[in-house]
N, C-alpha and C positions, 0 to 999 in steps of 0.2 A: 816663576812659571805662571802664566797667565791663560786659563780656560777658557774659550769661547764660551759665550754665555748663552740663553735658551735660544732654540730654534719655537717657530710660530711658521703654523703651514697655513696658505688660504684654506680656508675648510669649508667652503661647500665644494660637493662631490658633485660632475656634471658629466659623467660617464654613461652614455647610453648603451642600452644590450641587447644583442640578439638573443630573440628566444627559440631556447635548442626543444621545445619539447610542446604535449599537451595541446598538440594540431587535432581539429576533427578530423583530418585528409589525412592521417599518420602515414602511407606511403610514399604519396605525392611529397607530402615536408620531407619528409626523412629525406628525400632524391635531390629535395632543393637545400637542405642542409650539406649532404654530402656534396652538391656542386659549390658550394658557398665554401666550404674549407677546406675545396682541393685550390679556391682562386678562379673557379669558372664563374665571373661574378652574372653573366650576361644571362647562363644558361640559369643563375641561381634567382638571379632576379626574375626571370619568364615564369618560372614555376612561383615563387612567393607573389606575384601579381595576380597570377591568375586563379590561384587560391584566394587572395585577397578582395577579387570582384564575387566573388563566390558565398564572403561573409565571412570568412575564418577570420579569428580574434587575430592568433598567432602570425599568419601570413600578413595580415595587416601591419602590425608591429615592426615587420620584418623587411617591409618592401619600404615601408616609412624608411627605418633606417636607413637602407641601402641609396634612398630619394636622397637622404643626407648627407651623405659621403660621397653621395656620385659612384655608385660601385653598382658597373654592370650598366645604367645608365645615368642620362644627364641629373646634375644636381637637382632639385626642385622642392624648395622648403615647402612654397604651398602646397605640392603635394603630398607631401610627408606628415603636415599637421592636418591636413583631411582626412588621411587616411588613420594617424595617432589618434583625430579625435572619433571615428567610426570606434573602432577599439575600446579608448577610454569610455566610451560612453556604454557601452556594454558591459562596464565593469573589470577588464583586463588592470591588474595592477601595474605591471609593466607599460602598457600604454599611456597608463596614467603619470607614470611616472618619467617615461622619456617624453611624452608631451612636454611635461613639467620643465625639464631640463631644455627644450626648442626655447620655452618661452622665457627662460632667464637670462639664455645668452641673447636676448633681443635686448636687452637695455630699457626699453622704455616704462614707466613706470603701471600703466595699463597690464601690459605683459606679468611685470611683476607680481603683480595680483592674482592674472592667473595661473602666474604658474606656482605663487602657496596656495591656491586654491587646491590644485591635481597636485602636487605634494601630498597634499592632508587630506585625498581622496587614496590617496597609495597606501600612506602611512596608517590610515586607519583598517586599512586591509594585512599590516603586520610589515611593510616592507621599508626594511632596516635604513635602505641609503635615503628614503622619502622623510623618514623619521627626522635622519641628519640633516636634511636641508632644510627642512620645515622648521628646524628648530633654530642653526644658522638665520635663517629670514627672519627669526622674532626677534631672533638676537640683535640684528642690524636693524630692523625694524621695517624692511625691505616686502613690500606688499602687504601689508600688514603693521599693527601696531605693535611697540615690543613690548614683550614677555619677557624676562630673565625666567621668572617662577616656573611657566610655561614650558621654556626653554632648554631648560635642565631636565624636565621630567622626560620629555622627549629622547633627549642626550642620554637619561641615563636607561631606556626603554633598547634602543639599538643597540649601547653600548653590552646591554647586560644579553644581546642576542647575539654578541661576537663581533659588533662591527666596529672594528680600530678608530677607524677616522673620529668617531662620538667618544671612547674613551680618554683618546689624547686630548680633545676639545674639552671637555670637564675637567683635565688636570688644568690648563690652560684657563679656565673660569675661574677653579678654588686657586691658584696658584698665583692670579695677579686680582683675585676680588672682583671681578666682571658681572654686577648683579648680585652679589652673595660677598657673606666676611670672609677676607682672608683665611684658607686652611690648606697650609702645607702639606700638611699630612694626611688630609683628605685627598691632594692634590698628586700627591707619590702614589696612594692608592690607584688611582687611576691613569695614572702613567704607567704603572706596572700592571696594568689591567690588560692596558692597549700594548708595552713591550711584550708580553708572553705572547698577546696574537701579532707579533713580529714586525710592528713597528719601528723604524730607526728613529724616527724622529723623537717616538715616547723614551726608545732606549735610551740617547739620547742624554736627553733632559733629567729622566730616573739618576742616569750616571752622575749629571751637575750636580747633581743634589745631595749624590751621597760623599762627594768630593768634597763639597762644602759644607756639609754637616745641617743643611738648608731643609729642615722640615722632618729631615731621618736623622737617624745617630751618623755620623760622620765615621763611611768603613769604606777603604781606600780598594779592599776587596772589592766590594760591592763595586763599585764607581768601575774600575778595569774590570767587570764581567760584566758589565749594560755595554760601556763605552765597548767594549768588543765585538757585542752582538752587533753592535749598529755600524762599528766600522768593517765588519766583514759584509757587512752589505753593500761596502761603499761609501757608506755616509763620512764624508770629507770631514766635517767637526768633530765626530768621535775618533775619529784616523790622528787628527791632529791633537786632541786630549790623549790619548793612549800611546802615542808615541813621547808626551811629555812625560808620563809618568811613568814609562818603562828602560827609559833612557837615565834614569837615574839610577838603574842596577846594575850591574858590571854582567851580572847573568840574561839579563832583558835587552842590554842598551842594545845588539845589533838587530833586534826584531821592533825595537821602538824607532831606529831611522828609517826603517823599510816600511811601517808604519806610515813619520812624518814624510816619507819622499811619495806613500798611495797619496796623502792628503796636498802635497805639495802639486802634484799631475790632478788633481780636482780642483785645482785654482785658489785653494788654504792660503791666501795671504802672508797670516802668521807663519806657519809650514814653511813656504820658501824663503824668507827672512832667514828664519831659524837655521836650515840647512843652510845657506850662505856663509854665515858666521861658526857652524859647526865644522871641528876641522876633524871629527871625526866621522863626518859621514863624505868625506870626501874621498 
C-alpha cells in the first residue's frame, strides 16, 4: 500500500471582501447590500458609488471591489485603487487590505512592496488574513527582506486567532525546517490546530503522520479519523489513503472501494490504477 504523501497549498490568501456592515449611511448600505445579494449588481453599485463620493469608508471598499469584478459596471482597476486608497488612508483595515491583495497580483516588484506595506498596515490593526500574507512575503522574501523569525510570529498571531490557512503553514515550517529545526511534533500540533478549524489539507497531512508513526505515535485510528474528515470534504488524497486502509477489512472493504472510485472521479491517479486491477470493485 503506498500513501500519497504531503499536500503544500500556495499559501498566500488573495481573497478580497465586501463589507457587509459599519456604513455612516446604515440605510442607504443596507439597500445597496440587499441589491448586491439578490444579483441586482447595477442597482448595488449606484447606491455604493454614491455613498462613496460622499466619503463613506465602507461604500468605498465596496464600489472598489465591484470596479474589480466588473459587477454592475465596466472593469476598472484604476478605479478601484483610487478608491481602495481613499479608504485605506483613513484607516479602514479592510481597505487596507484588499488594496494590499490589488497590488500582488500585479507582479511587479514596485507593487510588491506596496502591497507588505498595507498588509502590515491591516495586520497591525488585528486582521488575521493581512497577518498570513505579510508573513508569507517575509517568508519569500517578496517586497521585503526575509524573516523566518518574523515570520512565524506573525503565523502564529492569526493562527492562534482561528485562521486555518497560518496553522497549516507552521505545520508546513516545523514539518520540513523552513527557517527553524526540524519538529514534527511541534508540526502535528499545528496541523491539528488548523484540522479541528476544518482544514482538509491539515486533515490530510495529520492523517500521513499518524499512518506513519512520523512525529506522533503511529495509531492507524487516528490516520482513518483525519483521513476521513478530509475525504468527506472531497479531498481526492485522503479518499484514496482511506480506501486503502479500509479495504483491507472484509467489514470496511465495500465502503473502502466507494471511497477509492470518489478519489478515482477526482482524477487520484493511484485510485484509478488501483480499481483497474481490483476485481473486486468491479
Amino acid at each position: 500500500m503506498r500513501l500519497r504523501n504531503f499536500t503544500y497549498l500556495a499559501p498566500l490568501v488573495l481573497t478580497a471582501c465586501i463589507c457587509l456592515s459599519g456604513s455612516s449611511y446604515g440605510s442607504d448600505f443596507n439597500m445597496g447590500l440587499k441589491a448586491y445579494e439578490s444579483g441586482d449588481y447595477k442597482a448595488a453599485f449606484g447606491i455604493f458609488h454614491e455613498l462613496a463620493e460622499k466619503g463613506d469608508i465602507k461604500a468605498q471598499c465596496n464600489a472598489a471591489l465591484m470596479y474589480l469584478k466588473g459587477e454592475g459596471v465596466g472593469q476598472d482597476s484604476g478605479a478601484a485603487v483610487r478608491l481602495l486608497t481613499r479608504a485605506a488612508e483613513q484607516g479602514s483595515a479592510e481597505a487596507q487590505y484588499n488594496l494590499a491583495v490589488v497590488y500582488s497580483l500585479s507582479g511587479s516588484e514596485e507593487d510588491k512592496v506596496k502591497a507588505f506595506n498595507w498588509f502590515s498596515k491591516a495586520a497591525g490593526q488585528g486582521f488575521p488574513e493581512a497577518r498570513h500574507n505579510m508573513a508569507v512575503l517575509l517568508i519569500k522574501g517578496e517586497g521585503t527582506g526575509r524573516d523566518a523569525s518574523r515570520a512565524i510570529g506573525l503565523f502564529e498571531q492569526a493562527a492562534r486567532s482561528g485562521y486555518a490557512d497560518s496553522a497549516f503553514y507552521l505545520g508546513l515550517i516545523y514539518f520540513g525546517g523552513s527557517g527553524v529545526p526540524v519538529d514534527k511534533a511541534e508540526a502535528s500540533r499545528w496541523f491539528r490546530r488548523a484540522g479541528e478549524l476544518g482544514l482538509p489539507e491539515a486533515q490530510h497531512n495529520l492523517g500521513s503522520m499518524y499512518i506513519r508513526g512520523d512525529g506522533v505515535r503511529r495509531d492507524e485510528s487516528e490516520a482513518v479519523k483525519w483521513f476521513r474528515m478530509a475525504a468527506d470534504q472531497g479531498f481526492g488524497e485522503s479518499q484514496y489513503n482511506l480506501g486503502l486502509i479500509l479495504i483491507k477489512s472484509e467489514s470496511t472493504k465495500v465502503q473502502g472501494i466507494e471511497y477509492l472510485r470518489k478519489a478515482a472521479g477526482l482524477g487520484v491517479q493511484e485510485a484509478q490504477a488501483f480499481l483497474q486491477n481490483c476485481s473486486d470493485a468491479k
